[in-house]
C-alpha positions in Angstrom: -10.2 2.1 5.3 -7.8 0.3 7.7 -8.6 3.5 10.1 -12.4 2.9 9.9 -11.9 -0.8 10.8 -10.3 0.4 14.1 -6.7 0.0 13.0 -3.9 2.9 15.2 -0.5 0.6 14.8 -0.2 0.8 11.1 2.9 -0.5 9.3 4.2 0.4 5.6 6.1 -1.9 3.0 7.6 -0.2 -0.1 9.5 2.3 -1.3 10.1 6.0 0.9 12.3 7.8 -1.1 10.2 10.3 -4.1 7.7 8.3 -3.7 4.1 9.2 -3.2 2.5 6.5 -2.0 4.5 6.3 1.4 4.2 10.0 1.2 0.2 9.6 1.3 1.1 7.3 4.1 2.7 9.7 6.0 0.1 12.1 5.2 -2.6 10.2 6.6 -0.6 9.0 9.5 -0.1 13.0 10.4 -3.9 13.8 9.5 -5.2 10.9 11.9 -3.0 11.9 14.8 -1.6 8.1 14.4 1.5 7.5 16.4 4.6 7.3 14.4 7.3 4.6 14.6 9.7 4.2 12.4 10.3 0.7 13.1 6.6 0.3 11.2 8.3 1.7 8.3 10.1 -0.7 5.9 11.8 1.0 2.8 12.2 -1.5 0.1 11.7 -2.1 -3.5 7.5 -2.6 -4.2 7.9 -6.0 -5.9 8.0 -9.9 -4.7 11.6 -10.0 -3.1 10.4 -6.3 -1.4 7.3 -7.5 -0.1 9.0 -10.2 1.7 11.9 -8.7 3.2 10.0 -5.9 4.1 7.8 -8.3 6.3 10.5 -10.1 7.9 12.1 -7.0 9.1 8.3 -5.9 10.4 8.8 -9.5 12.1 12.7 -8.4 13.8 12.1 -5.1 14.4 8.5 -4.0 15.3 7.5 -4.6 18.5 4.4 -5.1 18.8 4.1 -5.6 15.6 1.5 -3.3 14.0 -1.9 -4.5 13.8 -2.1 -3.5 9.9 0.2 -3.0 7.1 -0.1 -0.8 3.8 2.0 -2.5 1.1 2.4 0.0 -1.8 2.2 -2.7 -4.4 -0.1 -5.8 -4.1 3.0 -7.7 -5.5 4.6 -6.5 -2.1 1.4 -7.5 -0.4 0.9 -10.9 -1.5 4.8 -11.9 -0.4 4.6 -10.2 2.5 1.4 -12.3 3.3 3.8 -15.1 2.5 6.0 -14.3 4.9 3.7 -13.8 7.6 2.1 -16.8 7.2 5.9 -18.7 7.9 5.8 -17.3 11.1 2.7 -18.4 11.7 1.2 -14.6 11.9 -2.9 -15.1 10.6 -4.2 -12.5 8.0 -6.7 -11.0 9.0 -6.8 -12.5 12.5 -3.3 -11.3 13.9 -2.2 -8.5 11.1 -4.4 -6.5 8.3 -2.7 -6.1 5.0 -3.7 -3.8 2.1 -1.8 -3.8 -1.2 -2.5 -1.2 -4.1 -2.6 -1.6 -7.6 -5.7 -4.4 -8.2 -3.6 -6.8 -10.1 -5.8 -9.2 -10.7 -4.2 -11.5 -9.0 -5.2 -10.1 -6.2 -8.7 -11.8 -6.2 -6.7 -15.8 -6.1 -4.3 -15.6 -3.0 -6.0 -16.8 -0.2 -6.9 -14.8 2.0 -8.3 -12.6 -1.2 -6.1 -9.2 -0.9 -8.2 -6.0 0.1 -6.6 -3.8 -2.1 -6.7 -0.1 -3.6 -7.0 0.1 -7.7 -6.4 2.8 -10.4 -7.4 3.7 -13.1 -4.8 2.7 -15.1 -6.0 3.1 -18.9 -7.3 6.4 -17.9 -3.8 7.3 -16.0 -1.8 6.5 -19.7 -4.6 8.5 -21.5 -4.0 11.5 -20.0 -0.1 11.2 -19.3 -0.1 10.9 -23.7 -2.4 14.0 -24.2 0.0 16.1 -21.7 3.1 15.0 -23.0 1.1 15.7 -26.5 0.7 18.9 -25.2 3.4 20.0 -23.5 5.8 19.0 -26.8 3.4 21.4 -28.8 4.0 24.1 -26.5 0.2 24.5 -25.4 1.0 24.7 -22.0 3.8 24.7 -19.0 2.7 25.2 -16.2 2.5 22.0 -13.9 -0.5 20.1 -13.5 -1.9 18.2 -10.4 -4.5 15.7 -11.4 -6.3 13.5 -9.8 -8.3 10.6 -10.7 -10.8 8.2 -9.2 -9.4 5.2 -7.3 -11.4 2.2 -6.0 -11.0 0.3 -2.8 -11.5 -3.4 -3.3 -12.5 -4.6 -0.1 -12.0 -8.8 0.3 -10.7 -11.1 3.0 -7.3 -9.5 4.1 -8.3 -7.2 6.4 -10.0 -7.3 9.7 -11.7 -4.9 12.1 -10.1 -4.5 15.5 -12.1 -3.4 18.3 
């Protein structure tokens, strides 16, 4: 989404190490021929505190800073937005931010958090049935499985041109 709305300079709050979402990031960022800087990537824990620092090293280190940031949590998200906003940085005006998850506080920060939800009822549903299964020997080989996610689009992310 932040690709379709014009957005090259793309930054990452959140974990990096085993975990998937900054994985999908790097994906993405390889798949879209998007330059890579390291200094866009801050590895931190995907909660309040996280999403905080994680912005205020974007703020010290990233030059320029990017014009969009993925947050792998919308708790991450929503501080960093904080701490964008102290330095006087607009959202969407200046820097784009996404979160994921679809908390549903989300929808009451101002600006409203675009955001990327799961299906998380589903997601238990099925992680009971395989450990169900799996414990009554039914099956052992892994499984890759994917479910439908949702992009909620609202007021945190702008379109460059």
């Amino acid at each position: 989404y932040l690709i379709q709305c014009g957005h090259k300079r793309i930054g990452y709050i959140g974990e990096t190490v085993n975990e998937t979402r900054y994985s999908a990031y790097l994906n993405v960022v390889a798949r879209k021929k998007l330059e890579f800087d390291r200094n866009l990537v801050c590895s931190c824990p995907q909660n309040g505190i996280g999403g905080y620092q994680g912005a205020d090293i974007l703020l010290k280190k990233a030059f320029p800073l990017p014009t969009a940031v993925f947050c792998a949590t919308d708790v991450a998200a929503i501080a960093a937005i904080r701490r964008f906003t102290e330095a006087g940085i607009r959202i969407p005006e200046d820097i784009s931010v996404v979160g994921m998850d679809d908390i549903e506080l989300a929808g009451y920060v101002s600006p409203m958090l675009t955001t990327i939800g799961m299906p998380k009822t589903e997601l238990g549903n099925i992680a009971v049935q395989t450990l169900i299964s799996r414990i009554n020997k039914n099956h052992k080989l892994p499984m890759k499985i994917f479910l439908p996610y949702k992009l909620a689009v609202r007021e945190s992310v702008a379109k460059r041109t």
